[in-house]
Legacy VTK file of the C-alpha trace (Angstrom):
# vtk DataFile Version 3.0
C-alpha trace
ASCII
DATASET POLYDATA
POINTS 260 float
-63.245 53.356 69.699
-66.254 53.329 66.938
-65.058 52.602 63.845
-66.226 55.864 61.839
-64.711 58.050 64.476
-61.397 56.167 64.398
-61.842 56.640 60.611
-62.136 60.702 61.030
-59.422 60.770 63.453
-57.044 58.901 60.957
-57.773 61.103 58.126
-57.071 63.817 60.215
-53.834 62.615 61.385
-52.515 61.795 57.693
-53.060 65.427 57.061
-50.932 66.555 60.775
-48.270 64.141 59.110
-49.131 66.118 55.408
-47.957 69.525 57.174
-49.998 71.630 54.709
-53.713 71.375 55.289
-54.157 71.638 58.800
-52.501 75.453 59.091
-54.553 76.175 56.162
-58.000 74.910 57.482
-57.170 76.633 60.821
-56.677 79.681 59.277
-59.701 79.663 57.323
-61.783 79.037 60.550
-60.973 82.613 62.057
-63.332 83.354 58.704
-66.685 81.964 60.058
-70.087 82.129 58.856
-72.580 84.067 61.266
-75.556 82.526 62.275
-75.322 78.958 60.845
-75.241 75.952 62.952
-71.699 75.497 62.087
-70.407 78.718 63.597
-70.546 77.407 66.815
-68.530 73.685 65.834
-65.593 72.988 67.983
-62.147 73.872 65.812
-61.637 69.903 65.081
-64.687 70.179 63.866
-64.074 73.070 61.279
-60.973 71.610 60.211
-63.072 68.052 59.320
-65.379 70.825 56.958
-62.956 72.223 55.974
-61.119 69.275 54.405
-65.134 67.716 52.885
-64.651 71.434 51.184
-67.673 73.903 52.489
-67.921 76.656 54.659
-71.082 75.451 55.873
-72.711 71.915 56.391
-75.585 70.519 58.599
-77.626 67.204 59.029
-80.696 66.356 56.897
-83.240 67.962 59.283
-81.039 71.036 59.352
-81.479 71.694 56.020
-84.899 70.648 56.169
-85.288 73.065 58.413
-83.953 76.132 56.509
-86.220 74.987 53.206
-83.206 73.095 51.437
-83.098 69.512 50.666
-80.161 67.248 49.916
-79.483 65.995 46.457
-79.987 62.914 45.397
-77.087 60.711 45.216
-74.720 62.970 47.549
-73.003 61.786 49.814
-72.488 63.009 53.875
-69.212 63.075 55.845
-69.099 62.791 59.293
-67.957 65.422 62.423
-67.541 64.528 66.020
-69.875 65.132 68.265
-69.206 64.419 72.116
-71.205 62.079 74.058
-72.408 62.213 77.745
-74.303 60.330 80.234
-75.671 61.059 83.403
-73.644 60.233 86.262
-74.935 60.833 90.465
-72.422 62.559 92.798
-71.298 60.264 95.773
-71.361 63.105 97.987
-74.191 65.253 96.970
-76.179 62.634 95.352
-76.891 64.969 92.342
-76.902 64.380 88.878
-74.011 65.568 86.325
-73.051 64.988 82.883
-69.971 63.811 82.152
-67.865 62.917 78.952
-67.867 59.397 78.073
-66.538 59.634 74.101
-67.602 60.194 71.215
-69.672 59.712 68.156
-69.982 60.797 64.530
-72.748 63.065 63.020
-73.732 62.931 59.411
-73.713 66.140 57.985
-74.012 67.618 53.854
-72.246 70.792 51.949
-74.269 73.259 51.311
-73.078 72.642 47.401
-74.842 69.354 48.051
-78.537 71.047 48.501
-81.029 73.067 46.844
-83.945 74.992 47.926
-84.711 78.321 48.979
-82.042 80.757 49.126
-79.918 81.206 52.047
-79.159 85.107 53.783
-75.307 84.891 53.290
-76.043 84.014 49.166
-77.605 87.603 49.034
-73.752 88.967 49.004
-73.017 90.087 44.579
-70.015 91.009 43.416
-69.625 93.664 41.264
-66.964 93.884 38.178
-63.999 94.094 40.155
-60.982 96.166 38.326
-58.228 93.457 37.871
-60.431 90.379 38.412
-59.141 89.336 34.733
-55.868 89.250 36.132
-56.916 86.937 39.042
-58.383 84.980 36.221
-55.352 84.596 34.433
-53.546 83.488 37.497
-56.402 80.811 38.254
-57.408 82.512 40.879
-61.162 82.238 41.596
-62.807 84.991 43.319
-65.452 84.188 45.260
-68.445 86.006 47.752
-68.674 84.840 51.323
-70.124 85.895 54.306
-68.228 87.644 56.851
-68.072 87.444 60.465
-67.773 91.069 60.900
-64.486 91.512 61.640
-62.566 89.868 58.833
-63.285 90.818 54.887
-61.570 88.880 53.232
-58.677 86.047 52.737
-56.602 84.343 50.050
-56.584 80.597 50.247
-53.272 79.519 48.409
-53.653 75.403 48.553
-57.669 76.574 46.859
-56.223 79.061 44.728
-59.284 81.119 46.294
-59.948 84.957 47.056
-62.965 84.784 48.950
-64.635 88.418 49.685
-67.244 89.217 51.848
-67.810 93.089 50.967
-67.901 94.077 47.482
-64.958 97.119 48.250
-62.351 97.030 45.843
-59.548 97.793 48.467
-60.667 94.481 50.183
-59.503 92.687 46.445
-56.425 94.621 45.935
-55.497 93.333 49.450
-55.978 90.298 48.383
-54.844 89.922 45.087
-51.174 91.547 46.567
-51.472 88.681 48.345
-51.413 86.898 45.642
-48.794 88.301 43.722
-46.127 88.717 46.888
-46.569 85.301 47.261
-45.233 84.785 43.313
-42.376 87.283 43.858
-41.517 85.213 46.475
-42.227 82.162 46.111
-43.822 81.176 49.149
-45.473 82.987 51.725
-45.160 82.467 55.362
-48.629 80.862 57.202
-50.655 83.092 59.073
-51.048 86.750 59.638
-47.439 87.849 59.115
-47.156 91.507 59.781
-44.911 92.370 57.006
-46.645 90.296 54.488
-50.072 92.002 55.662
-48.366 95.311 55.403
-47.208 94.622 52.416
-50.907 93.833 51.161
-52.501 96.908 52.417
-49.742 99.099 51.169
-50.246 98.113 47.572
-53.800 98.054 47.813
-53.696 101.752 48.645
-51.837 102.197 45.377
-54.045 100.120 43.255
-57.004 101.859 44.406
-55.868 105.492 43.294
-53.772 103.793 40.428
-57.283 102.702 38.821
-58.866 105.394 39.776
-60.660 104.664 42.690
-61.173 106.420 45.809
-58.327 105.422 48.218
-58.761 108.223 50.636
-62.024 106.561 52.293
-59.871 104.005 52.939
-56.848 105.084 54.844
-58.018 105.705 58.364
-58.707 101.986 58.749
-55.447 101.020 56.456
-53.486 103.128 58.296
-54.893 101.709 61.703
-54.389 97.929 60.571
-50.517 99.248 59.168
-50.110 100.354 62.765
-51.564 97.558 64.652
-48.945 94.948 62.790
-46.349 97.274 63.498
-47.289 97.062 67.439
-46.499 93.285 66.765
-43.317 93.931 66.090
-42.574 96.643 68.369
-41.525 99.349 65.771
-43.012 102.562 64.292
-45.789 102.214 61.515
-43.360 104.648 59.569
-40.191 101.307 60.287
-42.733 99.105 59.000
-44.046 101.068 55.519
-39.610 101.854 54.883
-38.845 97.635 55.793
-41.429 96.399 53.027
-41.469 99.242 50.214
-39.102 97.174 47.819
-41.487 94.260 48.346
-44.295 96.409 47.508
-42.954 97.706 44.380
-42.285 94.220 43.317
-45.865 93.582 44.080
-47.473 96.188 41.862
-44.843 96.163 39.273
-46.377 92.837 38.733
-49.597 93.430 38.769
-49.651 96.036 36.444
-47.697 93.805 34.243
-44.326 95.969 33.939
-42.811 92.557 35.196
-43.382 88.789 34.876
-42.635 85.893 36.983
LINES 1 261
260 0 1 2 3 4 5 6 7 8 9 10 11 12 13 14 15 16 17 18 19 20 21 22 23 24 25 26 27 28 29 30 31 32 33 34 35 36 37 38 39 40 41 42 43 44 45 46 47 48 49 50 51 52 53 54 55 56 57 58 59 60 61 62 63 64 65 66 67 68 69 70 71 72 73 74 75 76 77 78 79 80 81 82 83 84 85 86 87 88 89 90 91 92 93 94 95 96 97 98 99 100 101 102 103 104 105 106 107 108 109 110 111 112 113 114 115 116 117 118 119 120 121 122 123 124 125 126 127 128 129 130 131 132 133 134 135 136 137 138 139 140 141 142 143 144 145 146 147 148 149 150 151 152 153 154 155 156 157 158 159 160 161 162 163 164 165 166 167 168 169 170 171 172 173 174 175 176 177 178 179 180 181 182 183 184 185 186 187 188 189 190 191 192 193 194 195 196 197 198 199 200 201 202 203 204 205 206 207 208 209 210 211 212 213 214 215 216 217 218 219 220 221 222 223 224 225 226 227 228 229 230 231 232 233 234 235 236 237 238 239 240 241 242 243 244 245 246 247 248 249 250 251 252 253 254 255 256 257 258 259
């Protein structure tokens, strides 16, 4: 085995053994960036981008390519890329390619270039209402593209909220995320259903609470309530009665008639 891909493969390993990164970085990858040469990586791949820190990375002509150049004095990490040669067929006597290993790529963050602008950079965020309160829980809240079909995610290990739509309901979501996860402590990897309903439940709240306008919201919250509900094979109606103590925990915090 080459020596730098034994060296990616180790790191990665050390963070299997770690337990916390890996379901993290996973997790993260169901967030993609559209049209960048990274959105089509393998999920190994992802998870070695994740870890160097950047939703998006590419080699030196890459971001030659797109008008960006690297900075002087950063520094690459390497992903895997597979490596084949051509073999004949016995029978047929026709050429294949086949998998014979692989090799590393040298590739640089996007935080380690400058240049012209890229498309997904166009995304602003406006004055969110609470985004103090993120700030006092050192929480940063971030813009990123979206893959148009997620909006958003919290990133507990980053302390991140990363939006890619400047909706407020999209925030509250994820700043209940935030706070659930100090009422209890821990929250469970993944998409849990109650946790998510949980989310969406006070974010409905918050947005009529500050005086925003919930109601263009509820077809779709009331469709994602029901769809986690399906997961657990009871009534949206169950689900809303199983996690309303949670919830008022949730904004009781928020709107600081409670500390943790």
């Amino acid at each position: 085995m080459l020596p730098r891909v034994k060296k990616v493969l180790d790191t990665l390993l050390e963070q299997f053994k770690d337990g916390s990164t890996i379901p993290e970085a996973i997790a993260c990858t169901v967030f993609p960036i559209p049209n960048v040469p990274s959105g089509s990586w393998s999920l190994l791949n992802h998870i070695i981008m994740y870890m160097a820190g950047t939703k998006d990375a590419r080699g030196f002509r890459q971001w030659k390519n797109a008008k960006r150049y690297v900075k002087k004095g950063a520094k690459s990490f390497d992903i895997l890329v597979s490596r084949f040669k051509k073999v004949k067929d016995e029978k047929s006597e026709e050429e294949r390619s086949m998998l014979v290993g692989f090799m590393c790529a040298p590739v640089f963050r996007v935080e380690d270039t400058d240049g012209e602008p890229l498309d997904y950079e166009q995304i602003k965020l406006p004055e969110l209402p609470l985004l103090d309160l993120a700030k006092q829980w050192n929480i940063s809240v971030t813009a990123v593209p979206g893959n148009f079909q997620y909006y958003g995610y919290y990133s507990p290990e980053k302390n991140v909220i990363a939006l890619a739509t400047p909706e407020e309901k999209t925030f509250f979501h994820e700043l209940s995320h935030v706070a659930h996860e100090k009422v209890l402590g821990k929250l469970k990897r993944g998409q849990d259903p109650l946790q998510e309903i949980v989310a969406e439940l006070s974010a409905q709240a918050l947005c009529r609470i500050v005086g925003k306008d919930g109601d263009k919201y509820f077809g779709n919250s009331y469709r994602y309530i029901e769809s986690y509900a399906e997961k657990m094979n009871i009534t949206p109606h169950t689900a809303v009665l199983k996690v309303l103590s949670d919830v008022e925990k949730v904004l009781a915090l928020i709107l600081g008639k409670e500390t943790v």
